[in-house]
C-alpha positions as CSV (number, residue, x, y, z in Angstrom):
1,X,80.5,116.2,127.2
2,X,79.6,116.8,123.5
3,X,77.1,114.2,121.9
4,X,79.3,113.2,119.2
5,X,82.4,113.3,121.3
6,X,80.8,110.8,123.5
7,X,79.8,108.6,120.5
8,X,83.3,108.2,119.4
9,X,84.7,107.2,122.3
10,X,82.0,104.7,122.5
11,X,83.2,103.3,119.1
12,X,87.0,103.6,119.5
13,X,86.2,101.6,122.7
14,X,83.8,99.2,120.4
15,X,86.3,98.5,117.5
16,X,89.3,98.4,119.7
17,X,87.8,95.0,121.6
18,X,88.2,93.6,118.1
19,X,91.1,94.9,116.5
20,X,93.2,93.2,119.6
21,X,92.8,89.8,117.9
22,X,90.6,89.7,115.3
23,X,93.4,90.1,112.5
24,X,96.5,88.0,114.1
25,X,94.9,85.8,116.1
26,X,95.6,83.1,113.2
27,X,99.6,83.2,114.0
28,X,98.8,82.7,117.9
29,X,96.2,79.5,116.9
30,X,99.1,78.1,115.1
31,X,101.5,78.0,117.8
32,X,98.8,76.9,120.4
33,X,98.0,73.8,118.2
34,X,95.0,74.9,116.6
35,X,96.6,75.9,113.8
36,X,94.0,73.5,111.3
37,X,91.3,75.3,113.0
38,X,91.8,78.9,112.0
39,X,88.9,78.9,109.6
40,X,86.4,77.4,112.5
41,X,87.8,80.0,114.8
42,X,86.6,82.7,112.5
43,X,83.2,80.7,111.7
44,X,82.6,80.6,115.0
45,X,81.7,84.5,114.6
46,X,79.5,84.0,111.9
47,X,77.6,81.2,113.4
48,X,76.7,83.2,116.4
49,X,76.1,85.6,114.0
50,X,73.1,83.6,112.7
51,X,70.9,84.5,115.4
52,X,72.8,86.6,119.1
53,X,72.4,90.3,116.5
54,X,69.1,89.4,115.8
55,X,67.9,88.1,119.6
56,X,69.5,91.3,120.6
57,X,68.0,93.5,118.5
58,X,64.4,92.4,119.5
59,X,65.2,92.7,123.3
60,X,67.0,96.4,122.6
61,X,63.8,97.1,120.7
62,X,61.4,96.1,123.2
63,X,63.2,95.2,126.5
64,X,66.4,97.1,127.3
65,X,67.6,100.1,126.0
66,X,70.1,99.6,123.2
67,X,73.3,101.5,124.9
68,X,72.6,99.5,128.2
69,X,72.6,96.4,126.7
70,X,75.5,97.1,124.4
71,X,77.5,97.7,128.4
72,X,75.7,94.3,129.5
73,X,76.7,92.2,126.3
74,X,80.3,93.7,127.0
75,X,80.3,92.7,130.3
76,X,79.5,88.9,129.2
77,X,81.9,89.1,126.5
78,X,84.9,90.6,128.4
79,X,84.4,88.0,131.0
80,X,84.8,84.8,128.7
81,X,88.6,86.5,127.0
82,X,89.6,87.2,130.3
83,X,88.9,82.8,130.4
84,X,90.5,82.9,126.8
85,X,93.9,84.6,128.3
86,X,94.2,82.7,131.5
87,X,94.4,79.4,129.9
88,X,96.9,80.4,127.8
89,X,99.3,82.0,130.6
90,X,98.5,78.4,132.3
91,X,100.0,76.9,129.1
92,X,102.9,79.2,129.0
93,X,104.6,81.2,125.7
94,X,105.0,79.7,123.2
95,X,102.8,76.5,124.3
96,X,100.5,74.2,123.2
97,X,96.8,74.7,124.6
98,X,96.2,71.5,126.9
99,X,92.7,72.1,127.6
100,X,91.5,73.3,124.2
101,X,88.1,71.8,124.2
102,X,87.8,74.8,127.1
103,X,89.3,77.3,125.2
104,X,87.4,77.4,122.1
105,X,84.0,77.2,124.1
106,X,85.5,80.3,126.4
107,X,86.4,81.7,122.8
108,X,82.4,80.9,121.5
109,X,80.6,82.7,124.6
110,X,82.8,85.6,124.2
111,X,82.6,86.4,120.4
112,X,78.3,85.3,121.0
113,X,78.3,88.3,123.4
114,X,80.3,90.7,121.3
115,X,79.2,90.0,117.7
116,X,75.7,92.0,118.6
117,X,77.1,94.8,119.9
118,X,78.3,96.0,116.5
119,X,74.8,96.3,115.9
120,X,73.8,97.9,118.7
121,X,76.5,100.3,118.7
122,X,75.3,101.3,115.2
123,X,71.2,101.3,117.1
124,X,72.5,103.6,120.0
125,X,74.2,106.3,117.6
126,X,71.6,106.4,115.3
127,X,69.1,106.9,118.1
128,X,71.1,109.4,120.3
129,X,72.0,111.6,116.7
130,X,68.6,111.3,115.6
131,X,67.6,112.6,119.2
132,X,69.9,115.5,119.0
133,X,68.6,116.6,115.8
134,X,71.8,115.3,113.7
135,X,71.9,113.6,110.0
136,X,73.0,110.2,110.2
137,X,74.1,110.2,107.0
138,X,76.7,112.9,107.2
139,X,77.3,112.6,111.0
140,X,77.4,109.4,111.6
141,X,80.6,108.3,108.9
142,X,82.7,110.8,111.0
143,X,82.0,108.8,114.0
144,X,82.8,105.6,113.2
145,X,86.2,106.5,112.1
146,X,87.3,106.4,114.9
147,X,85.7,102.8,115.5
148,X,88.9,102.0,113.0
149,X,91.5,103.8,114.7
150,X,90.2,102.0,117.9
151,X,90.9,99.1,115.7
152,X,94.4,99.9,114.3
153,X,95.7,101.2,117.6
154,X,94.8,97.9,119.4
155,X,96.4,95.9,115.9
156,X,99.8,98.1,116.0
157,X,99.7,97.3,120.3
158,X,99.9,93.7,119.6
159,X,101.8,93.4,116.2
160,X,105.0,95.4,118.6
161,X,104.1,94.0,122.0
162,X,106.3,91.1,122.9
163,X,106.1,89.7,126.1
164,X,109.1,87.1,127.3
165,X,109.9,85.5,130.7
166,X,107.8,88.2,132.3
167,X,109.3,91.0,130.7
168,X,107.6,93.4,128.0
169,X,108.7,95.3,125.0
170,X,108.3,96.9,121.7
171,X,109.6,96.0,118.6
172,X,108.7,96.5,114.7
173,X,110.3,93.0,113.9
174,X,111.1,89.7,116.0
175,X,112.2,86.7,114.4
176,X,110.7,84.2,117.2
177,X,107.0,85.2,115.9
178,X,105.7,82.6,119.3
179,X,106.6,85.6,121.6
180,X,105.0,88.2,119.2
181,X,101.6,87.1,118.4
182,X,100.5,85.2,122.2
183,X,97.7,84.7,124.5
184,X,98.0,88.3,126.0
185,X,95.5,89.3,122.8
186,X,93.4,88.0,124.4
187,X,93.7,90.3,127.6
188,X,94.3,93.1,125.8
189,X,90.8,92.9,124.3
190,X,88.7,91.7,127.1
191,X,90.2,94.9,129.3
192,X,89.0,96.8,126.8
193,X,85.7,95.1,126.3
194,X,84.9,95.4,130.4
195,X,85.8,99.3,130.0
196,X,83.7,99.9,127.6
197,X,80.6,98.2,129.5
198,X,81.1,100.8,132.5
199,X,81.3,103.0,129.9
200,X,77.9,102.4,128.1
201,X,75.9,102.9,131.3
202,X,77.1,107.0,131.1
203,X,75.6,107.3,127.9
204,X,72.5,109.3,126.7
205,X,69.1,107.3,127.3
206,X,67.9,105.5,124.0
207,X,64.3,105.5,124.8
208,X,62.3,102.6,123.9
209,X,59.2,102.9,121.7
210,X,56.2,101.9,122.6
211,X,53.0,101.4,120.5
212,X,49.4,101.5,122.0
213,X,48.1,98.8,119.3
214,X,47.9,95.0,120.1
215,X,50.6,93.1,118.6
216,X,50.9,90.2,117.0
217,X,53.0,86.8,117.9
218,X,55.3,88.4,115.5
219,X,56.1,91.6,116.2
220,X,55.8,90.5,120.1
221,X,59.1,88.4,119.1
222,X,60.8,91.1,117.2
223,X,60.3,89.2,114.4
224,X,59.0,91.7,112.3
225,X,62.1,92.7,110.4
226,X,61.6,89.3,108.5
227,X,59.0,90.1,106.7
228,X,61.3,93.6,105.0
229,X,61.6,89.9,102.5
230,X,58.8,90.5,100.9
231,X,60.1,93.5,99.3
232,X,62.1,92.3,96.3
233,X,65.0,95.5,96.8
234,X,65.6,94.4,100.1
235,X,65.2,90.6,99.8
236,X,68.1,91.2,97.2
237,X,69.6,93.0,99.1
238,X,69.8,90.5,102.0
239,X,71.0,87.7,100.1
240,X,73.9,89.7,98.2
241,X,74.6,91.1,101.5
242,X,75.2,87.3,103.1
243,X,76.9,86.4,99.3
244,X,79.7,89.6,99.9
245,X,79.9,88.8,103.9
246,X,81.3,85.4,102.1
247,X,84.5,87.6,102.1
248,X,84.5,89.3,105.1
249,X,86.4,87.1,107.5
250,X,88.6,85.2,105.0
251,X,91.7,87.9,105.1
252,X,90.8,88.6,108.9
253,X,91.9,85.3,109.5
254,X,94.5,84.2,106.8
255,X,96.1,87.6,105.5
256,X,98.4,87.1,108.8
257,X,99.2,83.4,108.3
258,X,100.2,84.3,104.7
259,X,102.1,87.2,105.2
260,X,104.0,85.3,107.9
261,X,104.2,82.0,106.0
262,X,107.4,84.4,103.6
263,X,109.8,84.2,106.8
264,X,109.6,80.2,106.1
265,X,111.1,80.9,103.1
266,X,114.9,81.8,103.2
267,X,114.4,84.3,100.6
268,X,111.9,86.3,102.4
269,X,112.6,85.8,106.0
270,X,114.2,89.2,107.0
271,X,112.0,91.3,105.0
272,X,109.8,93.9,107.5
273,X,106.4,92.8,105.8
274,X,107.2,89.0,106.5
275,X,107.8,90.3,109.9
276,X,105.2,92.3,111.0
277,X,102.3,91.2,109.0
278,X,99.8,92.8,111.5
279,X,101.4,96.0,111.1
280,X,101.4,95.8,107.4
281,X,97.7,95.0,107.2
282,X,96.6,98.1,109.4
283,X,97.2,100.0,106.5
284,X,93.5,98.1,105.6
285,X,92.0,99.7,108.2
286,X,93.9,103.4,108.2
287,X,92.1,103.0,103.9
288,X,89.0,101.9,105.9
289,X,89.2,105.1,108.1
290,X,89.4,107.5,105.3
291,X,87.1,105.7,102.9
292,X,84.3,105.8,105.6
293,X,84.7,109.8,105.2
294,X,83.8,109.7,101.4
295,X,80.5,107.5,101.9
296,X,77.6,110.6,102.5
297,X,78.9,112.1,98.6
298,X,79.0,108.5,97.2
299,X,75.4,107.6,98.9
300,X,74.0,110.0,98.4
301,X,75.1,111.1,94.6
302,X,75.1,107.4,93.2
303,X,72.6,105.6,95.6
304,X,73.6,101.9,97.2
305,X,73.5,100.0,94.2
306,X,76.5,102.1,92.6
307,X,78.3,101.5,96.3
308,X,77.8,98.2,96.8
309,X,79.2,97.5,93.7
310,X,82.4,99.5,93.9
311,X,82.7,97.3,97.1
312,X,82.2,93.9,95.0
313,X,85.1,94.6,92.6
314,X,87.1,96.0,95.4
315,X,87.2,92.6,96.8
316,X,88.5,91.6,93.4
317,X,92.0,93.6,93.5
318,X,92.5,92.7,97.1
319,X,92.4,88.8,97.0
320,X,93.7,89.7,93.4
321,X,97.1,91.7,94.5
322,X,97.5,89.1,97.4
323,X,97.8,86.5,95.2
324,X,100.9,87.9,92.8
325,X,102.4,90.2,95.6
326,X,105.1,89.1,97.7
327,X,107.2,90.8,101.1
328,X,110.1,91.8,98.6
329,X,110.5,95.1,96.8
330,X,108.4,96.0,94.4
331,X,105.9,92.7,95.2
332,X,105.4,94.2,98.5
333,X,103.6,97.1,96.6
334,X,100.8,94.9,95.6
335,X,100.8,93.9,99.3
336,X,100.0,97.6,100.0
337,X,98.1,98.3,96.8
338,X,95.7,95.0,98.6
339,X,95.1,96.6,101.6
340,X,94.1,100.5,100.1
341,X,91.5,98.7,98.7
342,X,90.2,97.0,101.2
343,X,88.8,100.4,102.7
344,X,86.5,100.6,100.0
345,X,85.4,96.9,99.8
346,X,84.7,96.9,103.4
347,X,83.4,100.7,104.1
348,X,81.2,100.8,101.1
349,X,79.2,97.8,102.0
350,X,79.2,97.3,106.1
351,X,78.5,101.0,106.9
352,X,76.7,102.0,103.9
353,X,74.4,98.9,104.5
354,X,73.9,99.5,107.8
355,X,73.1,103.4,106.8
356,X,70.4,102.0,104.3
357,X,69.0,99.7,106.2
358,X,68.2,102.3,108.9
359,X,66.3,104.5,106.5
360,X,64.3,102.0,104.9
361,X,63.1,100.5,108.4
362,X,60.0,101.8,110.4
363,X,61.1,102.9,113.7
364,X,59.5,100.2,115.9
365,X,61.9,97.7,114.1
366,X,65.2,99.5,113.1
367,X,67.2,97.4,115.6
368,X,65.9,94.3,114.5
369,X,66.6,95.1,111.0
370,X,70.1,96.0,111.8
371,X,70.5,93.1,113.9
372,X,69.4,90.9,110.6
373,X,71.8,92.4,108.4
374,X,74.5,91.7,111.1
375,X,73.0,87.9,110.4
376,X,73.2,87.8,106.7
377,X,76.6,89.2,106.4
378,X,78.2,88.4,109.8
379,X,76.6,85.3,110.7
380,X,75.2,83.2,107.3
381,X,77.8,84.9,104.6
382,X,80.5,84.7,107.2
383,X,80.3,81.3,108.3
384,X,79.9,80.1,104.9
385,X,82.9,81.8,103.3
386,X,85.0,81.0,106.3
387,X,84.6,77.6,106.3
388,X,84.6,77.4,102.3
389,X,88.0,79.3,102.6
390,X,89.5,77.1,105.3
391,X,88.8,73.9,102.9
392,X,90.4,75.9,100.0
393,X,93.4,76.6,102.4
394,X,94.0,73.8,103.9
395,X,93.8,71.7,100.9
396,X,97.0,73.9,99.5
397,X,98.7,74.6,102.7
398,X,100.0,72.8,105.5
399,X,101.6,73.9,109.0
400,X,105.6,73.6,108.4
401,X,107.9,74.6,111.7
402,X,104.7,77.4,112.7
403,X,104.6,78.1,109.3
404,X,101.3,77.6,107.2
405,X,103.3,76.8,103.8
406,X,102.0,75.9,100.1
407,X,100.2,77.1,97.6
408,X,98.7,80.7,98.4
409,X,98.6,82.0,94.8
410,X,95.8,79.6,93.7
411,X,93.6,80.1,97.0
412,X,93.8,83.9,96.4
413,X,92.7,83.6,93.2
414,X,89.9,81.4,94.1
415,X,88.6,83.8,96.4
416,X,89.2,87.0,93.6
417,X,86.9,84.6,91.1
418,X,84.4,84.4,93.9
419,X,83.9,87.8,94.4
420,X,83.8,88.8,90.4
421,X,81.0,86.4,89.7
422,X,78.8,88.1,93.1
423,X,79.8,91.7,91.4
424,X,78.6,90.6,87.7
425,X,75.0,89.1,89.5
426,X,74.3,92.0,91.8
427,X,74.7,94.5,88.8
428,X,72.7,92.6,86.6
429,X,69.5,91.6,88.9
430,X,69.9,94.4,91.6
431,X,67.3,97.2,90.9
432,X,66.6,99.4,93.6
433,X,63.9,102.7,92.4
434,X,65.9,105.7,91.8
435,X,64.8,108.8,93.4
């Protein structure tokens, strides 16, 4: 099978795990009564975050080959949803969670498991393109694409999947949301995630690299990649990078409960965005898809500063044109006009960082390095903003009759304010050497 062909599937497979819940799982929380928790639900990915990429990286650099333990890490992580989805069918549709102390720490093992092997998946392309003789920089954007569509196709499977008294079915709109957005998420994605770990032990060999001189207490732990802090660009860097992961997770997990929150309101109710707010938001990740695609000219022609910041004021417009849009004609525009942007404040940063931190690494530590990145922006930005957004949110909203009601309009504004003041900082103190 083609090199590249077999590194798409690998993402598709990769991104798909995620996009099963990672967008409406908020809706499901609420009818499960964990609806308060959303925000540590979402946290919980940036906590483990902190330190699973970075403990993975340092064994895939020095232990395991990256690709098998992406397969492994799958393995562990399928496992715990499969947990995740058999306590909710205990519960029953439409059900509160009785044991939800269990839940959540089935919930924590899983996303611990699968949060490093979005770095490793970025390790194991790199490697097995560099092997083959390609450019990372204009062959691996092409790639990942499909990591999205794995994403969208697993978010348009659950938005229209309703399963009732045993039955299942498709529908773009179902007014009894408790049946729409349930437990079987949860299945979806750990099916997925055990496929792709027989799947990872068929790819090419990422060999590890191994170095004749005595090493230190540091490198011996993989904790050289710490010490890319003494150099100013990439200490910047690294701490903007954890500032902007601040937004990552906070539409991921409220975009859905917002949307949804119109069909509380009579005026709103019947409208297809109110309705199928999981389908709506896809059209963040079908801009994602295609923005990924314009990355090598924008790299390459304006450098990471230029990119980065294009993904700061993105992050603007699409808390921005939350907070004034609405599921009606024409509101519903801004609703859309969001989630095009989105593409660029997500694919400009995540896979362009990830691209320069791989050429600014030595080999001996590039999967350490990405693993650390993954922890400034997935795990310490992450859990930060999360949390911080869930306070905002939960001091304007409350949970009315599964609706999470009140004032959206400020909260999205809040976060919009946020994002400006990071953009204005980065462009003043960020300066990387132009070559």
């Amino acid at each position: 099978m083609n090199t590249k062909l077999r590194l798409i599937i690998m993402n598709f497979l990769e991104f798909a795990v995620w996009g099963a819940y990672l967008t409406c799982m908020g809706n499901y929380l609420g009818v499960a009564g964990l609806g308060s928790e959303i925000s540590w639900f979402y946290a919980i990915q940036g906590i483990v975050s902190i330190f699973m990429p970075t403990l993975m990286g340092i064994v895939a650099d020095k232990y395991i080959q990256p690709q098998k333990l992406l397969g492994l890490c799958h393995l562990v992580a399928g496992a715990a949803m499969m947990c995740c989805w058999w306590m909710g069918q205990e519960a029953g549709f439409g059900n509160e969670l009785p044991n939800k102390g269990a839940f959540i720490a089935m919930y924590t093992v899983s996303v611990a498991f699968f949060m490093p092997t979005i770095a490793l998946g970025n390790t194991t392309a790199f490697s097995i393109l560099k092997t083959n003789g390609y450019d990372t920089v204009k062959d691996f954007p092409p790639i990942r694409v499909l990591g999205t569509v794995g994403f969208i196709a697993t978010m348009w499977f659950v938005n229209c999947a309703v399963w009732q008294d045993g039955s299942f079915s498709f529908t773009l709109a179902d007014n009894d949301h408790k049946f729409q957005y349930t437990h079987m998420q949860f299945f979806v994605s750990a099916v997925l995630s055990l496929v792709l770990f027989l799947y990872c032990f068929t790819l090419p060999e990422c060999k590890l690299v191994k170095s004749d001189k005595k090493a230190s207490l540091a490198e011996s732990l993989g904790l050289s990649a710490f010490r890319l802090f003494k150099r100013k660009k990439m200490a910047l860097f690294f701490i903007f990078s954890a500032l902007l992961g601040m937004c990552l997770q906070v539409t991921n997990g409220y975009a859905g409960p917002f949307i949804t929150s119109f069909k509380g309101d009579a005026a709103f109710a019947d409208t297809f965005a109110a309705n199928n707010a999981t389908l709506l938001t896809s059209i963040s990740q079908i801009s994602e898809a295609l923005c990924i695609l314009l990355i090598p000219f924008f790299l390459k022609r304006y450098g990471i500063k230029v990119v980065m910041l294009m993904s700061m004021f993105a992050w603007v417009f699409r808390f921005g044109f939350f907070g004034v849009g609405n599921p009606a004609m024409p509101g519903v525009l801004l609703f859309i006009l969001s989630c095009i942007v989105y593409g660029v404040a997500f694919d400009f940063f995540n896979v362009s960082g990830g691209i320069f931190v791989d050429q600014e690494c030595d080999t001996s530590i590039k999967a350490s390095a990405q693993g650390l990145f993954m922890m400034m922006t997935n795990g310490i930005g992450a859990t930060v903003g999360t949390l911080s957004a869930g306070a905002i949110v939960n001091s304007f909203c409350q949970w009315e009759n599964g609706y999470l009601m009140g004032n959206w309009q400020t909260c999205w504004f809040i976060f919009a304010a946020f994002a400006l003041v990071v953009a204005v900082l980065f462009a003043l103190v960020f300066k990387p050497e132009k070559k």
